[in-house]
C-alpha positions in Angstrom: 0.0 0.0 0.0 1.6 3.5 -1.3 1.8 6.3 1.7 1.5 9.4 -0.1 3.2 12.8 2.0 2.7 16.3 1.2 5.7 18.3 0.4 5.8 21.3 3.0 9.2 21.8 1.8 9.8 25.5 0.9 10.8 25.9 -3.2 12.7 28.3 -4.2 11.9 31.0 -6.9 13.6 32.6 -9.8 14.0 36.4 -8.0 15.6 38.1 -11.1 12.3 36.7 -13.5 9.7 38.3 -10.9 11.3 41.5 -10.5 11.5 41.9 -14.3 7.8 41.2 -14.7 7.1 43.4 -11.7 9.3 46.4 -13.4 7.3 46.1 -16.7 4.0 45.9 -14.9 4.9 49.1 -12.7 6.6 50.7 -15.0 3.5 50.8 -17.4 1.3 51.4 -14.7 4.2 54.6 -14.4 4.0 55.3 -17.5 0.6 55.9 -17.5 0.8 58.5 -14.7 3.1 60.5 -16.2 0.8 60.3 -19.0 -1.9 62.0 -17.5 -0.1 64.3 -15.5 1.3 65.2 -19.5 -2.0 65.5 -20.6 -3.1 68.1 -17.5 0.0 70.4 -17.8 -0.8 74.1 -19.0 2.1 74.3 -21.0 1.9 72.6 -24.6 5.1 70.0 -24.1 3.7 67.4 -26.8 4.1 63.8 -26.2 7.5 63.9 -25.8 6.9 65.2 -22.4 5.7 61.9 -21.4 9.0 60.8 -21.0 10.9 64.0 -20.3 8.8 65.8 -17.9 7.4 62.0 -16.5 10.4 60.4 -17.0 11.5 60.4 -12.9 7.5 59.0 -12.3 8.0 56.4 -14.9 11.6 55.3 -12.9 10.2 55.5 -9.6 7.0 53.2 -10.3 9.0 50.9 -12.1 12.4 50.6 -9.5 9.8 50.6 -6.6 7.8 47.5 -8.3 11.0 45.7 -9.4 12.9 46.5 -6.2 9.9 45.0 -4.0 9.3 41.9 -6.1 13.0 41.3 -6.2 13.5 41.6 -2.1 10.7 39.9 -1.2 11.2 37.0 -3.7 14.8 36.8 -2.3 14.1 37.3 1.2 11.4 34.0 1.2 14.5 32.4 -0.8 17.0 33.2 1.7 14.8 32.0 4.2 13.3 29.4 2.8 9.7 30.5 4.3 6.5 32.3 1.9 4.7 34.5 5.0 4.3 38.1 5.8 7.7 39.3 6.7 9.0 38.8 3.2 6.3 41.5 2.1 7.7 43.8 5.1 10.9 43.7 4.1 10.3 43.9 0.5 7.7 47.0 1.4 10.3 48.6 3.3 13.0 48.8 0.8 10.3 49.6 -2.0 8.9 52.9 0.3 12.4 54.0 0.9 13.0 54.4 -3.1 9.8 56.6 -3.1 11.0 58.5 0.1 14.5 59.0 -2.1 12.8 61.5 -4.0 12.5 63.3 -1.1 16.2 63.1 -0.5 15.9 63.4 3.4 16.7 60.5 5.7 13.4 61.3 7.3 11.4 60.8 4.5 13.6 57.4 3.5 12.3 55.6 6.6 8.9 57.4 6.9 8.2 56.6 3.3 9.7 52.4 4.1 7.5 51.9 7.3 4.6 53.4 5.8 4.6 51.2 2.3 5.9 48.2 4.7 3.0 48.8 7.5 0.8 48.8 4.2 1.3 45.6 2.4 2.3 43.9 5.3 -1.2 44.1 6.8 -3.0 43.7 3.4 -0.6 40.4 3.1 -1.6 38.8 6.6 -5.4 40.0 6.1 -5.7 38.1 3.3 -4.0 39.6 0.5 -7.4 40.5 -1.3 -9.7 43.9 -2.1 -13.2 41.9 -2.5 -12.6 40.0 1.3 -11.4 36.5 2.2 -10.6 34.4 -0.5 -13.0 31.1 -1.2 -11.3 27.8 -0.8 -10.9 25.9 -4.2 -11.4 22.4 -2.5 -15.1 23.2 -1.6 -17.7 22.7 -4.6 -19.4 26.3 -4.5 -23.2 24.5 -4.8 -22.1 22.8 -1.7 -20.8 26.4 0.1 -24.1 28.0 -1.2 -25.9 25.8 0.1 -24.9 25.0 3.0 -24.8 29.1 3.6 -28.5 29.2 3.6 -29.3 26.5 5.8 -27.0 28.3 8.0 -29.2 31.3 7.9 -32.9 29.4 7.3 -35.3 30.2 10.2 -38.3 28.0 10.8 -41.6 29.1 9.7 -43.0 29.0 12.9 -39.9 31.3 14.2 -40.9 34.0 11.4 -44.8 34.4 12.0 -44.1 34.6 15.9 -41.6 37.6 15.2 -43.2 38.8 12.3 -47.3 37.6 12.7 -49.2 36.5 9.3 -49.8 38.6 6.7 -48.0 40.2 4.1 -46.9 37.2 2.5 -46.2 34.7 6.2 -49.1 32.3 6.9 -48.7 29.8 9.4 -50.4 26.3 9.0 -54.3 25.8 8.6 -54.1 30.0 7.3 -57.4 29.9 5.8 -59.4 27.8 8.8 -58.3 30.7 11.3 -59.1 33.1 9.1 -62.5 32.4 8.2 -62.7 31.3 12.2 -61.9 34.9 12.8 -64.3 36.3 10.5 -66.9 34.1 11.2 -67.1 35.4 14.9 -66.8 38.8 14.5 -68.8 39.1 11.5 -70.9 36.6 11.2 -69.9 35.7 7.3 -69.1 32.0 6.2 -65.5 32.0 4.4 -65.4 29.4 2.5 -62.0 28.0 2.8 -60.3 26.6 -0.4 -56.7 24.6 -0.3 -53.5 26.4 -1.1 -52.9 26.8 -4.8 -49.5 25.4 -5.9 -47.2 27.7 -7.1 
């Protein structure tokens, strides 16, 4: 009989490919910005300007993009361990590139904590805008629907908080009802069963 193990051994990655796709990914995003700050200038620069007035946005989108994909690639390398203190370190040296700009020591560390607080919190939280993550291994019809028995509440629950009407009718409705009317009108209801619907 074959045991099968997992591998929980950590495998490393290539740092030098992930930076470069991170430097072309930033550095277009980069690119883009300096576009549009091109586009709102007063003067008429043309679309050269892109690059000469944007050209210090363009290098600082893509060196911080490259330089955190690089570091934190190499730092789970180095360690041999993928978890949140790669993406501090990474976020660190990434924030002090943008705080170089600044060219005061202040602003080198301000600008590192600040990006490194940043994406290490959005790492550990989940890593995700749109909230936790589904799990793959669950069929979603399953997760669905075990998600509304989880919130179902008995009929009986709903017309004791709610009471009948508007759409909530309890069992034997229509006997009570014409019960009801019966006695304080004096009217026979006749009572018909439920149409299927």
């Amino acid at each position: 009989m074959a045991h099968h193990e997992e591998d929980h051994s950590y495998h490393p990655k290539d740092a030098i490919s992930a930076a470069m796709k991170a430097t072309a990914l930033t550095g277009s995003v980069g690119l883009f910005a300096a576009a549009v700050q091109n586009t709102l200038t007063k003067q008429n620069v043309g679309t050269l300007g892109v690059f000469v007035r944007g050209g210090g946005t363009i290098t600082t989108f893509a060196a911080m993009g490259g330089t955190y994909e690089f570091i934190k690639t190499a730092s789970a390398n180095l360690r041999e361990k993928e978890d949140h203190y790669n993406v501090a370190i990474g976020g660190f040296v990434s924030g002090a590139i943008l705080g170089l700009r600044v060219r005061t020591f202040p602003a080198v560390l301000g600008y590192g904590v600040a990006l490194s607080t940043a994406m290490t919190a959005f790492e550990y939280t989940g890593g995700s805008l749109f909230g936790y993550q589904k799990d793959n291994s669950v069929d979603e019809f399953d997760r669905r629907t075990a998600l509304r028995k989880a919130f179902q509440t008995p009929v009986e629950q709903s017309v004791a908080e709610l009471g009948e009407g508007r759409g909530i009718y309890g069992a034997n409705y229509e006997e009570r009802r014409a019960d009801r009317i019966k006695n304080a009108y004096g009217i026979e209801v006749p009572t018909s069963p439920v149409r299927a619907s």
